[in-house]
Structure formats: structure tokens, C-alpha cells
N, C-alpha and C positions, 0 to 999 in steps of 0.2 A: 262495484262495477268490475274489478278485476276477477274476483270472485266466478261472476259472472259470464267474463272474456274465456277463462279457464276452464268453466264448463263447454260453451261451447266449441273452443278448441278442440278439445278430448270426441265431443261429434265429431269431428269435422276428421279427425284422423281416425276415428272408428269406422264410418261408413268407408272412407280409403280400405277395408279389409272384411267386407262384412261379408262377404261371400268367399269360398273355397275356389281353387281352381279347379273348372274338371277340363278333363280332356279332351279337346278340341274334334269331334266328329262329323265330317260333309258328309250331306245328303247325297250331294251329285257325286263325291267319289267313291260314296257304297252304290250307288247306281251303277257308275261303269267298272267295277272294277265285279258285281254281280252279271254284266252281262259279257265279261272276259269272259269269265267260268260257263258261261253256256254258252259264247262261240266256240272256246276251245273244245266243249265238248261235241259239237255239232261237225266242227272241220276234222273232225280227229281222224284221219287214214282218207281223207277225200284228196289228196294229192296237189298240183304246184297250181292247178288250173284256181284252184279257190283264194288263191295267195292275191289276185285282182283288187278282190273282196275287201280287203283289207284296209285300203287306202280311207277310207270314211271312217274304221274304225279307230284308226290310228290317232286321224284328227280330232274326235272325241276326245281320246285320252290327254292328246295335247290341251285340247281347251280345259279338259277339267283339271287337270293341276295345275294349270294356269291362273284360274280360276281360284283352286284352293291356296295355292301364293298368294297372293290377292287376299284372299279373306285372311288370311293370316295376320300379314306384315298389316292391313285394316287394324284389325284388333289390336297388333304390337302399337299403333299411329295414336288411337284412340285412347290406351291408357296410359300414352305418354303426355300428351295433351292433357290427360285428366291430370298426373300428377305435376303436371308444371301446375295448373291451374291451382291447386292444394297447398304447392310453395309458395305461395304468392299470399295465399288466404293465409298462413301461417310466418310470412316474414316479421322480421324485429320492426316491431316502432317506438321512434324515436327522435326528439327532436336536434339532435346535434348527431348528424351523419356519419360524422369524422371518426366517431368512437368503435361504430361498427364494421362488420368485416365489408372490404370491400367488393367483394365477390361475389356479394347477395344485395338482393332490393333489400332494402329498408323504404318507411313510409313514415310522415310524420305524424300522423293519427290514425285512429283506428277506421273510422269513415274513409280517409283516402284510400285503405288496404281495401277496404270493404270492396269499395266501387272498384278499384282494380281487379281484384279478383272476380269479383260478376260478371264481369268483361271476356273475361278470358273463361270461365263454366258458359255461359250463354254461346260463346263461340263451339266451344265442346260438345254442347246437347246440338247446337243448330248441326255439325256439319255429321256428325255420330249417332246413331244409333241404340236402342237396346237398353241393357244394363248400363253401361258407360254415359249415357243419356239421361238416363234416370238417377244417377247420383249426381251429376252437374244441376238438374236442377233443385235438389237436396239442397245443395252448397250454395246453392244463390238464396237459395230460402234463407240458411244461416246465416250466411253472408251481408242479409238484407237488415236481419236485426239492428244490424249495428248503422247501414246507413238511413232506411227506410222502416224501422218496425211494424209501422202497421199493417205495409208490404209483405215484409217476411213473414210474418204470422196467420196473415190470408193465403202466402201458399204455402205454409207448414199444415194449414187447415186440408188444402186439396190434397197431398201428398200422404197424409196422415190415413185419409182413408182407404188405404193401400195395406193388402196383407203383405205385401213385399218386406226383404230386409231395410231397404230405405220409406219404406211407409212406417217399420215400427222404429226406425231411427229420428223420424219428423214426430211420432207421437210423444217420443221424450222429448225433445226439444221441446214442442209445443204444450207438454204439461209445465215444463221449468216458468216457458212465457206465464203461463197462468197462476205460477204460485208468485213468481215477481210482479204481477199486475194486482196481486191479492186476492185472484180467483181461487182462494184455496180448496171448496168443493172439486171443482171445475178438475183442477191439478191433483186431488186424489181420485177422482174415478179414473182418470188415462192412465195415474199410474197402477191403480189396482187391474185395470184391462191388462196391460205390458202384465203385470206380476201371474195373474192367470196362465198367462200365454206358455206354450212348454216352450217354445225359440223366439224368445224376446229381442235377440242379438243382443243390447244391451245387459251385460250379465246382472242376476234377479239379485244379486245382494245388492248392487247399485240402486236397482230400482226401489226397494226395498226400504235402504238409506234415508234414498229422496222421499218416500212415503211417511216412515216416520219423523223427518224432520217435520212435515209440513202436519200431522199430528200434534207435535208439540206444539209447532205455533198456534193450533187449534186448541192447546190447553187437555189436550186428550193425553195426558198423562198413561195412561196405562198400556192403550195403543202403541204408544211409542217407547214406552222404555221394551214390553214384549219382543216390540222386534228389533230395536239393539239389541237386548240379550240374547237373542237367538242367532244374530249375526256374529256376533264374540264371541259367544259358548262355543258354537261351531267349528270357528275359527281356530280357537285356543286349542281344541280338543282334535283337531284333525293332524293327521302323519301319512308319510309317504309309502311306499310300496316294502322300506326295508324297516318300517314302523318307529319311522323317526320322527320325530315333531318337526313341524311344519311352520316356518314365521309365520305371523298372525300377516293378511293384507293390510294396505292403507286403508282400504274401506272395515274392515274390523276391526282394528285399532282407531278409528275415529266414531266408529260404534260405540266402542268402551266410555272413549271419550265423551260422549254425548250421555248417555248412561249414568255416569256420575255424575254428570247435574241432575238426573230427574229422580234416580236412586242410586244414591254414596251405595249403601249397603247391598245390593244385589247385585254389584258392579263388584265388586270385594270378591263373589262368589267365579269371577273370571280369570284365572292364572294365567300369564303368558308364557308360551313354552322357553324355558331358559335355552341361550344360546349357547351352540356347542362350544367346547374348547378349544383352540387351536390344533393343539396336539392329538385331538382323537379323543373317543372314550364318551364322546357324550355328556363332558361335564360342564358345567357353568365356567364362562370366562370370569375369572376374579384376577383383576389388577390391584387392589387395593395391596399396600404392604402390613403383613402380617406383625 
């Protein structure tokens, strides 16, 4: 179960970033700030009498930056709300309070967080909009797992169907559901869809991971040692831009790990790149006394 709790955590703060910032551009203030430029073009040497004229355009520009404050400090309201909502879904639980920080919720079980945190995303998507809207209801989905499942999983179901970043972030969740229910067909085709995909958001060695584990519990031996090896080889063998080796990840290193139970010996064929030296030079750290 913790296991489990862990996995979905790591959702739950991955869709928190699944998108990039871009830069905030109004409709209405490339509209008025387009029809500046051809008043000004139009008044240009017509003298003081047209200055009358003005009074209505003025107002326009009042309201539209008005307007675009407004959408703004919106947006600042909305992912602040979301990320309180996040803290909530990610507080300590624990049953003896006194031990944790006093400054943060703690919850005494996983179900009380749950239903708190849905509380508080449900208000998010109700009064929000947009993208900020559609990751609240993400998080209730996840969220529901733990108090509702067969809730959270019907709308990991609806949400899944979504090319969006938070539709391919319900389709891993909802294959995990399926290899923990022991739909394991079920749980490799979603993950081969994600693996297909060229922006999975989820990144494809994870996906990957999860694929060949649930291989192996299929007894598909080949399938799965294949692609830990390719995840390790890769790993081990990769270096940075001044052609330095590269720590292997967590997810590559438990590649290996799983490898050597299905094949000792082809696991053998995986070197981990030695850690540099303190000093420089690129050599192995050796503590040992000579």
C-alpha cells in the first residue's frame, strides 16, 4: 500500500508542472492597443479640434487594462488555490500529531487527507476555470483512490480520454489501477499507448519501467528483461555535454535491479559510471586504506 501511496504522490506533484509557462497574451489588449496605431495614424496633423474625440478612446484603454489586471491577478488566485489544494493532498499522516511540525496539517489517515483535499480541488475547478480546472479535477480523481476507488477510477476513466497533458497523466494512473486490480492486459496496452505517444508527459523510461514489470508478472521473461536492459545500458552509457558520465537515474538503477533477477548475466554486461573524485580528474572515489 505505501508502495502505492508513493506512486500516486509522484502524480500528483507531476501534473502540479506538467505544462510550461508561456506568456500571458490579451485578446482585448492587442485589439486596443491595434486600434492606437490607426487613430494615431488617422489624427496625425488634424489639430486640437479632434482632441474632443478622444474622451471614448481613453475609456477603452482604461477598461482594457483594467480588464487585463483582472485576468492576471485571476490566474495568480487560481494557482494559488490549486496549490494550497496540493498541500493538503500531500500533508504527513500520522497518528500522534504532537510529533509533527506544527505549522502544517497533518491528518490521521490516508482517507481523512483524501476527503480533505477533494474539498478543497472541487472548490478550485468549481469557482476556476481552464487548465487550472482541469488539473483539480485530476486530483480528485487521485485523490478518490484512496477514499472512494471505484469513484476515482470512473473518472480517471473520463479524463483519460483526453489528449491533454492531464488526460495522459489519468491514463498512467489508470493503467497502475489496472495492474493493482490484476488487469494486467488492460495495464499493458495504456501503457504501450503512453510509450507510443512522442509527449507522454510522464517521462517514457518510467513508462517503460512500469511496462516491463507487469511483463514479468506475466512470466514474459524476455519482454521484460529487453527493456530493462535498454533502460540501464542507456543510462550507464550516457554523458554530459563536456563528455562526462552521467549518474545512472533512480529509474535505471532499479532497471538493473530487476534485471538481475530475470538475467544475473546480462545484467553483468551494465557498468555503472564510477563516481568522480573529490579532487578532480575524474577518478574513482576510493576510501578504502591502502
Amino acid at each position: 500500500m505505501a508502495r502505492k501511496k508513493r506512486r500516486f504522490e509522484q502524480l500528483q506533484a507531476a501534473a502540479a508542472t506538467t505544462q510550461e509557462k508561456k506568456k500571458y497574451t490579451n485578446p482585448l489588449q492587442e485589439q486596443v492597443t491595434e486600434r492606437l496605431e490607426e487613430a494615431g495614424k488617422k489624427l496625425e496633423g488634424k489639430g486640437r479640434s479632434i482632441l474632443y474625440g478622444l474622451g471614448a478612446l481613453v475609456v477603452v484603454i482604461i477598461l482594457a487594462f483594467v480588464f487585463l489586471k483582472w485576468s492576471r491577478s485571476s490566474e495568480a488566485a487560481a494557482q494559488a488555490a490549486l496549490g494550497k489544494a496540493i498541500e493538503t493532498s500531500q500533508a504527513e499522516v500520522t497518528e500522534d500529531a504532537s510529533t509533527a511540525d506544527p505549522t502544517k496539517k497533518t491528518f490521521k489517515s490516508e482517507k481523512e487527507r483524501a476527503d480533505a483535499a477533494i474539498a478543497e480541488f472541487q472548490a478550485v475547478a468549481a469557482k476556476f476555470g481552464g487548465d487550472v480546472s482541469e488539473k483539480a479535477k485530476y486530483f480528485i480523481a487521485v485523490n478518490k483512490l484512496f477514499s472512494d476507488r471505484a469513484a476515482g477510477i470512473q473518472e480517471l476513466e473520463g479524463l483519460a480520454n483526453s489528449n491533454s497533458n492531464v488526460g495522459k497523466l489519468a491514463k498512467f494512473a489508470l493503467a497502475q489501477t489496472r495492474v493493482d486490480d490484476n488487469r494486467l492486459d488492460d495495464g499493458v496496452a495504456l501503457y504501450q499507448e503512453l510509450a507510443a505517444m512522442d509527449n507522454p508527459v510522464v517521462a517514457k523510461d518510467t513508462i517503460n519501467f512500469e511496462l516491463a514489470k507487469v511483463y514479468a508478472k506475466q512470466d514474459k521473461k524476455k519482454e521484460a528483461a529487453d527493456i530493462f536492459f535498454d533502460i540501464a545500458k542507456r543510462a550507464s552509457e550516457a554523458k554530459d555535454l563536456d563528455g562526462k558520465p552521467i549518474p545512472m537515474t533512480e529509474t535505471a538503477t532499479k532497471s538493473k535491479d530487476e534485471l538481475k533477477k530475470i538475467d544475473p548475466e546480462r545484467a553483468k554486461e551494465i557498468v555503472e559510471p564510477a563516481p568522480e573524485s573529490p579532487m578532480g580528474g575524474g577518478m574513482p572515489v576510493n576510501l578504502q586504506p591502502q
